[in-house]
C-alpha positions in Angstrom: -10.0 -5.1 -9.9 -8.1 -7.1 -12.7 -7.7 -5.4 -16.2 -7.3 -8.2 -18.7 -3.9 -9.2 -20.1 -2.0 -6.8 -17.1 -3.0 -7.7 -14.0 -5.4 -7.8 -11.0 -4.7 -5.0 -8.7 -6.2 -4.0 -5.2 -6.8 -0.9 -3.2 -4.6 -0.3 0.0 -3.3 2.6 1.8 0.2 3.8 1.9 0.8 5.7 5.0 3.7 8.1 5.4 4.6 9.0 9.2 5.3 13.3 9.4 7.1 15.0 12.3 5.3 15.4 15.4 3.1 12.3 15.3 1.0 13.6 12.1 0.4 11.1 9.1 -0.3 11.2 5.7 -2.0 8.3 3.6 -1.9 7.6 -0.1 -4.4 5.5 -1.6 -3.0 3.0 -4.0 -2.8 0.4 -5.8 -0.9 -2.8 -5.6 -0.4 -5.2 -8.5 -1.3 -8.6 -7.0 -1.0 -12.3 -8.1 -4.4 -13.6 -9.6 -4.3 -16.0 -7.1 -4.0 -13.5 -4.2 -7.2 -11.7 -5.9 -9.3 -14.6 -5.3 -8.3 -15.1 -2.0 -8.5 -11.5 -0.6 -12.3 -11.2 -3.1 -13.3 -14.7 -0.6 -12.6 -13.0 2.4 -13.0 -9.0 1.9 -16.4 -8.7 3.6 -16.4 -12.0 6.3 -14.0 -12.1 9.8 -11.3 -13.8 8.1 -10.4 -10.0 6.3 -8.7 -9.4 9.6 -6.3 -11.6 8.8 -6.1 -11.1 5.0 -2.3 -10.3 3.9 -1.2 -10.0 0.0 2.3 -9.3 -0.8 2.6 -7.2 -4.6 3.9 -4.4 -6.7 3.0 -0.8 -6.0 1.4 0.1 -9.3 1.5 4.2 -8.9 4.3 6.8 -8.9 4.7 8.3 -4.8 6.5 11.6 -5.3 8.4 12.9 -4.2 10.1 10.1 -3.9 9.3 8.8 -7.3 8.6 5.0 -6.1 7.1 2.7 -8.8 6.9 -0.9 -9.5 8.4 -2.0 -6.3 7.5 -4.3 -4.2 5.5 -4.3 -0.5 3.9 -6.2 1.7 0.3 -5.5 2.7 -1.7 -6.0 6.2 -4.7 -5.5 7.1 -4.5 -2.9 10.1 -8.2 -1.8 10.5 -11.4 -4.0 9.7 -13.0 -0.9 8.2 -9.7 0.0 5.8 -8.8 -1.1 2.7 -5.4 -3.2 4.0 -1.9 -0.7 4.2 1.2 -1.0 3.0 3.3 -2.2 5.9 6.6 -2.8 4.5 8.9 -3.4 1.7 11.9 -5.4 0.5 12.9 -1.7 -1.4 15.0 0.4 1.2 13.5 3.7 -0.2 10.0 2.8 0.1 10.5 1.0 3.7 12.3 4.0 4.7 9.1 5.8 3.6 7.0 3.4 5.9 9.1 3.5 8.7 10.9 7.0 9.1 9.3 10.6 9.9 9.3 12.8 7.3 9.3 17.1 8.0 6.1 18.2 7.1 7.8 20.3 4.5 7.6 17.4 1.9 4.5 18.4 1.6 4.9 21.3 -0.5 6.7 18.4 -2.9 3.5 17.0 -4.0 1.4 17.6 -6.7 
């Protein structure tokens, strides 16, 4: 999707690992390069998608750890997934990608 004058933006999923092997996903979206757009719109529905990786800007607020505007790398994980956030050069959201969370952060959200 690119909204004129801001920016092109794409769908991923930002997962967030809970205790005992339990996950939670966010869909988001990621501010991308125009460039980037192009690329992933050439290869979104052939075999190349696999391979498809976009680096940009997460363009919602995550509570509750408030993350906005930072930056993170996306991959595509699953053929039949929108591609996932996989990690970040912002400690707070790679710890949020990489740590286990109690379940109790839960009751956090909105």
């Amino acid at each position: 999707m690119q909204i004129p004058y801001i920016s092109p933006f794409v769908r991923a999923l930002l997962p967030v690992k809970l205790e005992g092997g339990h996950e939670l996903r966010f869909g988001v979206w990621i501010a991308i390069h125009p460039d980037d757009l192009q690329r992933a719109c050439r290869v979104w529905n052939a075999p190349e998608y696999t391979d498809l990786k976009l680096t940009g800007y997460l363009a919602n607020k995550i509570q509750p750890w408030g993350l906005y505007k930072v930056p993170v790398n996306l991959a595509v994980l699953n053929p039949d997934h929108t591609p996932y956030c996989v990690s970040s050069s912002d400690q707070e959201l790679n710890d949020v990608l990489t740590k286990a969370w109690p379940h109790d952060i839960l009751a956090s959200l909105p």
